[in-house]
C-alpha positions as CSV (number, residue, x, y, z in Angstrom):
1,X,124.6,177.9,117.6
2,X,124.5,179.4,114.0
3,X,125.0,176.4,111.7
4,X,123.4,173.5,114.3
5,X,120.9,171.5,112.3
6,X,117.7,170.3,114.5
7,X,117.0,166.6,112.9
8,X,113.3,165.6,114.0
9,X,110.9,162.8,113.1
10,X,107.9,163.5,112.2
11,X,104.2,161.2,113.7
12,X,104.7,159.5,110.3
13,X,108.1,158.5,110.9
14,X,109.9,160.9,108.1
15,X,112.6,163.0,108.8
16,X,113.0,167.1,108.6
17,X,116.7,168.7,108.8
18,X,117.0,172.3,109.6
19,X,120.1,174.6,109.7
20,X,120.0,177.7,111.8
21,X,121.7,180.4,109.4
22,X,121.3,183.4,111.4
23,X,120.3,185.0,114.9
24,X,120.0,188.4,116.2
25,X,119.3,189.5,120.3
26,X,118.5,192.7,118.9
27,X,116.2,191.9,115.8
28,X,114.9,189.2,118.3
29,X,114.9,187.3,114.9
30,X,116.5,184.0,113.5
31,X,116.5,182.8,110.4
32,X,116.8,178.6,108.8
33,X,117.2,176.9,106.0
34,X,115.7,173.3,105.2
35,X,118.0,171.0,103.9
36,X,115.8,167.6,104.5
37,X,112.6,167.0,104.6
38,X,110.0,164.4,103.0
39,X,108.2,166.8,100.4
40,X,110.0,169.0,97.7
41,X,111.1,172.3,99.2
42,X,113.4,173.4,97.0
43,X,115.4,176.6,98.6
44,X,113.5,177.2,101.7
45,X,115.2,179.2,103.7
46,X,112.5,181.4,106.2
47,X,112.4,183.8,109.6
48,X,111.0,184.1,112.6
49,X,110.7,187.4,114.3
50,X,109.0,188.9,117.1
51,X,107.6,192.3,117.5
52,X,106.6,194.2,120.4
53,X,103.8,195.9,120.1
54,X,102.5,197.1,123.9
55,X,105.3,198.0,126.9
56,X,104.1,195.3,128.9
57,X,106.4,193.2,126.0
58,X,103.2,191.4,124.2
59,X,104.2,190.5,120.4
60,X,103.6,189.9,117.1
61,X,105.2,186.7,115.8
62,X,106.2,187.2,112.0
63,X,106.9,183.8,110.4
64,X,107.6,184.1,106.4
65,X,109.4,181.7,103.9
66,X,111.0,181.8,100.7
67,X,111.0,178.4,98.0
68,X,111.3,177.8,93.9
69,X,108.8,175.8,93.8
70,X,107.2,174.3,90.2
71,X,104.3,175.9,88.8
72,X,102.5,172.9,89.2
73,X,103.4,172.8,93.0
74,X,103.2,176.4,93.8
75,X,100.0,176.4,95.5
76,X,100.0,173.2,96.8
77,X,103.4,173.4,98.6
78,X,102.0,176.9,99.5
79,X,98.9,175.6,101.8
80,X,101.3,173.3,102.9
81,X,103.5,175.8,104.5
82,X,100.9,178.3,105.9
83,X,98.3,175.6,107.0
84,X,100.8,172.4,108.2
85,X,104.3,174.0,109.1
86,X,103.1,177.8,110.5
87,X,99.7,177.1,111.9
88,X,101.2,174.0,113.7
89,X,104.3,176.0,115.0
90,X,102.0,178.6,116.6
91,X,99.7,175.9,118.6
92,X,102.9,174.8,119.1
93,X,104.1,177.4,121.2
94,X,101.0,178.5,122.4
95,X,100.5,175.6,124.2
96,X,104.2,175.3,125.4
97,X,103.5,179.4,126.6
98,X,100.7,177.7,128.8
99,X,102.4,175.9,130.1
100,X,100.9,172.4,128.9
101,X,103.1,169.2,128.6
102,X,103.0,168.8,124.6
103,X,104.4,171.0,122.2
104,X,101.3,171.1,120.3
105,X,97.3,172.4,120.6
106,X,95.2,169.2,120.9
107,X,93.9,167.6,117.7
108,X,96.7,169.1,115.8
109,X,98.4,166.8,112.8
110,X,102.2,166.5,111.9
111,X,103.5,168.8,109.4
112,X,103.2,165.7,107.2
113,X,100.2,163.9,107.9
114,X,100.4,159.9,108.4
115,X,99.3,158.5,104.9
116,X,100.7,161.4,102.9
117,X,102.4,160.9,99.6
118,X,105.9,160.7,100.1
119,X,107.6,163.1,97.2
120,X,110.9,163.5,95.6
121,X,113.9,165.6,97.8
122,X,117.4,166.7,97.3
123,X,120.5,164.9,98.7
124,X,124.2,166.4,98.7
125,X,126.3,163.1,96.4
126,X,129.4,162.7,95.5
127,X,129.3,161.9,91.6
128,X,132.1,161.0,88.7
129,X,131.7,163.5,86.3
130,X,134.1,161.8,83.8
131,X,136.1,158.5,84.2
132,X,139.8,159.5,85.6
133,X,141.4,160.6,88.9
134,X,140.0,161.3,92.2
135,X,139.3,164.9,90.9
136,X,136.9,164.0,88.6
137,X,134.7,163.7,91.8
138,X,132.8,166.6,92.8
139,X,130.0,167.4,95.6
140,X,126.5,167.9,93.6
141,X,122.8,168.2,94.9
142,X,120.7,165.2,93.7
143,X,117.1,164.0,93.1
144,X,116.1,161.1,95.0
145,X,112.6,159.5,93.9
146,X,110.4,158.7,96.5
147,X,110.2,154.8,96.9
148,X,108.2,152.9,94.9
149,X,106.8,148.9,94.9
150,X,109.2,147.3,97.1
151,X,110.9,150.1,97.7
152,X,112.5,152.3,100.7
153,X,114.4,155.4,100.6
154,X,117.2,155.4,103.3
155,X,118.9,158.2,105.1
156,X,122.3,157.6,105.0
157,X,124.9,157.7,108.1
158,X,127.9,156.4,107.2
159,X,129.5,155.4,103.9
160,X,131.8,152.4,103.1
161,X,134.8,153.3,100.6
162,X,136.2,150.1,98.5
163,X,138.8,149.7,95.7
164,X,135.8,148.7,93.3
165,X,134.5,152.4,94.0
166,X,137.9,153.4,92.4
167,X,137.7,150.4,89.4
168,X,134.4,152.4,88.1
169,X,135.7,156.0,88.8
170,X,138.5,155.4,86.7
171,X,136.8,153.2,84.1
172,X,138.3,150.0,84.9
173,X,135.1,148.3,85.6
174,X,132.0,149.5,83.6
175,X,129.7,150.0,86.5
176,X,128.7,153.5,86.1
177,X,128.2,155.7,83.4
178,X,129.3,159.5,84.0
179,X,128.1,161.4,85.2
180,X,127.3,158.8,88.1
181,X,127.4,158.3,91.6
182,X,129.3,155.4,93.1
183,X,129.7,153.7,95.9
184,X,128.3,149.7,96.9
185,X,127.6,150.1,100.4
186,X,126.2,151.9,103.4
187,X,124.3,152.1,106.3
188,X,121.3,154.3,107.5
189,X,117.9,154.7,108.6
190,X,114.8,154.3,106.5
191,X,113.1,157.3,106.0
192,X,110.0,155.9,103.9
193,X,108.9,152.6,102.2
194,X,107.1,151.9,98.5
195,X,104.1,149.4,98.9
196,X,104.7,146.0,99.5
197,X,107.6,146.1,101.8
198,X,106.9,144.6,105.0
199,X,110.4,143.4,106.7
200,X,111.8,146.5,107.3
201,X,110.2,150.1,108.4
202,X,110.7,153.9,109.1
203,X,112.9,154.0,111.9
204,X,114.9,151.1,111.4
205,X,118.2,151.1,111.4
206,X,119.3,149.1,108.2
207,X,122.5,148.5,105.6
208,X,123.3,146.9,102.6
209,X,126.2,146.0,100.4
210,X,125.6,145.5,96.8
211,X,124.9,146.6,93.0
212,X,123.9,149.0,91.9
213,X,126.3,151.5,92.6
214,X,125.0,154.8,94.1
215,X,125.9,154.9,97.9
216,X,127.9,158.4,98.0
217,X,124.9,160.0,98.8
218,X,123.1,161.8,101.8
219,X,119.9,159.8,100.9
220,X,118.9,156.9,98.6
221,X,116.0,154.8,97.2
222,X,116.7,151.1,96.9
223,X,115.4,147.9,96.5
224,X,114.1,146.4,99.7
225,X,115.1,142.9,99.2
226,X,118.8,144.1,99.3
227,X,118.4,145.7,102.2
228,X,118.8,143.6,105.5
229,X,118.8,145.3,109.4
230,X,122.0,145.7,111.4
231,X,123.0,144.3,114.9
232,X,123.0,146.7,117.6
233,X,126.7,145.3,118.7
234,X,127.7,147.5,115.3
235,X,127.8,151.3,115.3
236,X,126.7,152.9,112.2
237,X,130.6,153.5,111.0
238,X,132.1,149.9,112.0
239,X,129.1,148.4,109.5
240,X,129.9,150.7,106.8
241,X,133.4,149.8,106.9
242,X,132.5,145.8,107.7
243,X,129.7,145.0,105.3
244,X,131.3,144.7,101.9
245,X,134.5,144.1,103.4
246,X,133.1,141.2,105.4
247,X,130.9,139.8,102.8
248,X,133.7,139.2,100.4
249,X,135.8,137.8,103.0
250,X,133.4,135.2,103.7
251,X,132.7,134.1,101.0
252,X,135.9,133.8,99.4
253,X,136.6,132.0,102.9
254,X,133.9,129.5,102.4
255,X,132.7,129.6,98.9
256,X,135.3,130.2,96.5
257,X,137.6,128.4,98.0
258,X,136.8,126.2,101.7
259,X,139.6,127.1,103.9
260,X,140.2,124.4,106.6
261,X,142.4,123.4,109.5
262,X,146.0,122.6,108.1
263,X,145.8,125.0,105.1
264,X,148.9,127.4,104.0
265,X,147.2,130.6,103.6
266,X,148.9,133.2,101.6
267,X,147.1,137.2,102.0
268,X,148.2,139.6,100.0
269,X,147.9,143.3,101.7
270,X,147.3,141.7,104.4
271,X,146.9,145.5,106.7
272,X,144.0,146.4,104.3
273,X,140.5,146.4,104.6
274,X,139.6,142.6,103.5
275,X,143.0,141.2,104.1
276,X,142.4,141.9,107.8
277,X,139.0,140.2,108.0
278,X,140.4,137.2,105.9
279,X,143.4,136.8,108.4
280,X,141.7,136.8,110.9
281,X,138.7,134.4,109.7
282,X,141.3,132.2,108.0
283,X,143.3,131.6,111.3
284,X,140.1,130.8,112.7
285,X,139.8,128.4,110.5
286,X,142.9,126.7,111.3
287,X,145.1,127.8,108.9
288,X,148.2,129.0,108.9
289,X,148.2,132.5,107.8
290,X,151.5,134.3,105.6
291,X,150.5,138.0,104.8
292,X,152.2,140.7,102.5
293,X,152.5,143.6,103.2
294,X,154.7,147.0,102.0
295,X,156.4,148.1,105.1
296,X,157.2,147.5,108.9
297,X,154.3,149.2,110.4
298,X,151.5,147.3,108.3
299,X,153.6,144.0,108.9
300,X,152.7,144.5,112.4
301,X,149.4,145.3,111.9
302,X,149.0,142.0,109.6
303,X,150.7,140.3,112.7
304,X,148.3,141.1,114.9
305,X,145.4,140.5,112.8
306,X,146.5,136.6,112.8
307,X,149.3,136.3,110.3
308,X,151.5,133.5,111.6
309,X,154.5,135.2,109.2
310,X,154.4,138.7,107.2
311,X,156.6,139.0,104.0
312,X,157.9,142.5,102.5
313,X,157.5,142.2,99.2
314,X,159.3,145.2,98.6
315,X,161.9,143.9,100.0
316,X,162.1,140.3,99.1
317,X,160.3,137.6,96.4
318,X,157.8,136.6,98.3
319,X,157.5,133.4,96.3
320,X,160.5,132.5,97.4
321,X,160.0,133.7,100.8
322,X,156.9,131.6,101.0
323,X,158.5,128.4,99.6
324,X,161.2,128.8,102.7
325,X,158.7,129.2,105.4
326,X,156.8,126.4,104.3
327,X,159.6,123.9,103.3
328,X,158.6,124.1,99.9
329,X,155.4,123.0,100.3
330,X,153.5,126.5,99.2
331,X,150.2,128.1,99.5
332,X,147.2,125.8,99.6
333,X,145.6,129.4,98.5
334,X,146.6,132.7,97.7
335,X,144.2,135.6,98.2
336,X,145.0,138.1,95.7
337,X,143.7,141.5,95.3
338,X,146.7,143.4,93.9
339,X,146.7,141.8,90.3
340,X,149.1,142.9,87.9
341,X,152.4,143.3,89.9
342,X,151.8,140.0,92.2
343,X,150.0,137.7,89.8
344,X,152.6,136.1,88.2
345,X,154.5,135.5,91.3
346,X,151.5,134.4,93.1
347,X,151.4,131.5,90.6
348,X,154.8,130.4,91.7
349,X,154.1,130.8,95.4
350,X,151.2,127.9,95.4
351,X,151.4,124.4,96.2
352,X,150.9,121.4,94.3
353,X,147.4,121.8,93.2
354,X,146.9,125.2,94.8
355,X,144.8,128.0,94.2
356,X,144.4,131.4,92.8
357,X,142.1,133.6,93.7
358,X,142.6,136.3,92.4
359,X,140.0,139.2,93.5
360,X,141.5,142.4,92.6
361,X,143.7,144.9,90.7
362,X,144.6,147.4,92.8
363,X,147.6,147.6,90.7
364,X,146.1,147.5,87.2
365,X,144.6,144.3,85.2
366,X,146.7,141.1,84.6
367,X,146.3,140.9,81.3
368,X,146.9,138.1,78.8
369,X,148.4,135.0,80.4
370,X,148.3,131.3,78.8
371,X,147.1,128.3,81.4
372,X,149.8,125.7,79.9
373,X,152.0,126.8,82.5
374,X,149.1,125.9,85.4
375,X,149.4,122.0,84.4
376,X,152.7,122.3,86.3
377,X,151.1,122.0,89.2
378,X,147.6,121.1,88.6
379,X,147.0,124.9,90.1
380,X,143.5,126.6,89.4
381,X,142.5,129.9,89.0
382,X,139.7,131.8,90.0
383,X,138.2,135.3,89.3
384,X,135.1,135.7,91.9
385,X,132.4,138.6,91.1
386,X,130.6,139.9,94.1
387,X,127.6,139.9,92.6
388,X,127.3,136.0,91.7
389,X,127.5,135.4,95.2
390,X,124.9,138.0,96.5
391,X,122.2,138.0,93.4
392,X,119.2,136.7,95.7
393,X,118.1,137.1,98.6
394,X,118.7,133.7,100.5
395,X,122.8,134.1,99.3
396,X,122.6,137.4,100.7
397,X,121.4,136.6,104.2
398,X,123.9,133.1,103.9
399,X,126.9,135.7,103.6
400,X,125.2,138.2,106.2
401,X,124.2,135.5,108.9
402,X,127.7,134.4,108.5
403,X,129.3,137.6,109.1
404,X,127.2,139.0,111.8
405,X,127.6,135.4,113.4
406,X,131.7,136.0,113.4
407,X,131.7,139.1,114.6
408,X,128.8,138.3,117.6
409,X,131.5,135.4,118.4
410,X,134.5,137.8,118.2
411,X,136.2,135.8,115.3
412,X,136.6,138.4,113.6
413,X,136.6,142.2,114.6
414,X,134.9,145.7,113.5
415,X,137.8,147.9,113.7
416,X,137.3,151.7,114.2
417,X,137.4,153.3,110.7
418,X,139.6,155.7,109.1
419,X,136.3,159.0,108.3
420,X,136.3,161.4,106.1
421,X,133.6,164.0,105.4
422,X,131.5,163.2,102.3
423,X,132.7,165.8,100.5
424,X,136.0,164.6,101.4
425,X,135.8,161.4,99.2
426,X,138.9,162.3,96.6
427,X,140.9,162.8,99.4
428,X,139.7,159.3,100.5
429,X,140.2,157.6,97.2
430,X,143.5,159.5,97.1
431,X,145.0,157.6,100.3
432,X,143.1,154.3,99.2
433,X,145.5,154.3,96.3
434,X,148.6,155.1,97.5
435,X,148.1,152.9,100.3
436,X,148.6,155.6,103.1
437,X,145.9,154.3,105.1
438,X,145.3,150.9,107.4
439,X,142.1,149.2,107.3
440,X,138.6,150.4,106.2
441,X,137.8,153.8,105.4
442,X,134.4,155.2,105.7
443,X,132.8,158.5,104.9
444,X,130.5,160.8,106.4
445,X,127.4,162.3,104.9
């Protein structure tokens, strides 16, 4: 089919990609393009034809490709072609035309022989050319290094899309500098590893959740030690859309703040992508869970995700309404990641010695508040950071054994995604903000 792409590992454990462009019956010709492989091969695009020669249908077999390579490369990416791809293709095929069970002469090597240096390649990414709307993001080829000391490079599968990816598009978080690629978490295979890294190899199916941003991209090198493997129970999609979702849930859960049985727990968005999971978890937990939510449709999707009672706040003050289901008792804790239009009544929703976390502006900052008015109360206030709670490695893999421990037990569930192609992402952000979408969204590479 023109446009299928072959994806193939190679006896060292890389990857190739190839995209069939173009096929002819009567040029008895076809013609492909490489869009991933483990060495630099930038613009290879080459064609296969056969050409009779007698009438009892014997052949030539033409085989010639087209690169840019470097100067410095030139001939060595040359050899490479001639003497690894073509001469392996041809015992290739011989053998398979004699009918032998291998698809390959004996003694021949992979087209990238095991202990080979693993080189720099392209990847399609989404990056921020300038901080502002979703249309400042536009589909660019990238370099990727190959991986160095305690490195891997990962082919990505599946891409998780969170509000903080909209925080540094737009500038409200100074996590990327444009032009920039963001993104915090994924899900792939490694394709290579740096020296030194020993927990994980080629092959593995792996994912990770964390600083620095970079994820919208077909292919990435990162830091082993943030990298941890994946359950098999998860498909590559429900982990993208779980991991940073699921981190954050537990440990504003556990950490932040310790819900227990008997606790008034007050969600805000409560149909979105962590307010699900912390429903859920909460009630778990043994708390009685109030979500928020904008209209009748999410409220029902917050009721089913454990929410004991569901408030419209565009409909009613949900401070009030809290204080009447509760017998004005109040939140023990509200989870807040709306900010400026639900903070100040978030405040008045919590109970005697109640707290605030607040872990979020979807709708803008909070701004400049004083803390006299807190004594009232006793109420505290916290403003969690992702990133102090997943800086090393043994807080990562507490918040990750956690997780994968929840969902293994079915406390908590990995709902199918909302996809969208890679390419797609401004559409993405686009519903993320105008809150036309329930649950997790997740794109594509």
């Amino acid at each position: 089919m023109i446009g299928a792409v072959r994806d193939f590992r190679l006896h060292d454990g890389s990857r190739i990609r190839e995209q069939l462009l173009a096929l002819s019956d009567v040029e008895t010709s076809f013609t492909y393009c490489i869009i991933e492989a483990p060495v630099m091969l930038r613009n290879y695009h080459a064609t296969v034809r056969l050409r009779p020669v007698t009438s009892d249908g014997r052949c030539f077999w033409e085989w010639w490709a087209r690169f840019d390579p470097s100067a410095a490369d030139k001939q060595r990416l040359s050899r490479f072609i001639v003497h690894d791809i073509f001469e392996a293709g041809f015992r290739s095929v011989g053998a398979l035309l004699r009918g032998e069970r291998r698809f390959a002469a004996p003694g021949h090597r992979s087209a990238i022989p095991v202990g080979s240096p693993v080189v720099a390649v392209e990847a399609a990414a989404v990056v921020v050319t300038r901080h502002g709307g979703p249309t400042v993001m536009e589909l660019r080829t990238v370099r990727v290094e190959p991986p160095g000391p305690g490195e891997m490079r990962i082919r990505q599968t599946a891409i998780g899309v969170n509000y903080i990816d909209v925080y540094m598009r737009n500038g409200s978080f100074d996590l990327i500098r444009p032009p920039a690629v963001p993104g915090m978490e994924a899900v792939g295979t490694v394709e290579s590893i740096g020296p030194g890294v020993a927990s994980l190899k080629p092959g593995d199916r792996v994912g990770y959740a964390c600083a620095p941003p970079g994820a919208y991209t077909t292919m990435r090198t990162m830091n082993a030690a943030l990298v941890f493997p994946l359950p098999d129970f998860l498909s590559d999609a429900a982990a993208a859309a779980m991991l940073l979702k699921g981190i954050s849930a537990s440990f504003l859960l556990h950490d932040v703040y310790a819900v227990k049985r008997g606790d008034i727990v007050l969600v805000h968005a409560a149909a979105g992508g962590v307010g699900s999971i912390l429903c859920r978890w909460a009630a778990a937990l043994g708390a009685t869970v109030i979500g928020t939510t904008s209209n009748a449709a999410k409220a029902e999707q917050a009721r089913q995700r454990g929410c004991a009672h569901v408030i419209l706040y565009t409909q009613e003050d949900f401070a009030e309404a809290v204080m009447r289901l509760t017998g004005g008792r109040g939140a023990d804790v509200v989870y807040d990641a709306v900010g400026k239009d639900t903070f100040e009544t978030s405040i008045r929703a919590l109970a005697v010695r109640g707290h605030l976390v607040s872990f979020g502006q979807a709708s803008g900052d909070v701004g400049v508040h004083s803390i006299d008015r807190l004594a009232s109360r006793s109420v505290t206030l916290s403003r969690p950071n992702y990133g102090h709670y997943c800086d090393t490695v043994e807080e990562l893999r507490t918040q990750t054994d956690r997780l994968f421990g929840a969902l293994r037990e079915g406390i908590i569930l990995a709902e199918p995604p909302t996809l969208y192609r890679l390419a797609e992402a401004p559409a993405a952000h686009t519903d993320l903000e105008t809150r036309k979408t329930v649950g997790s969204l997740v794109l594509i590479p």
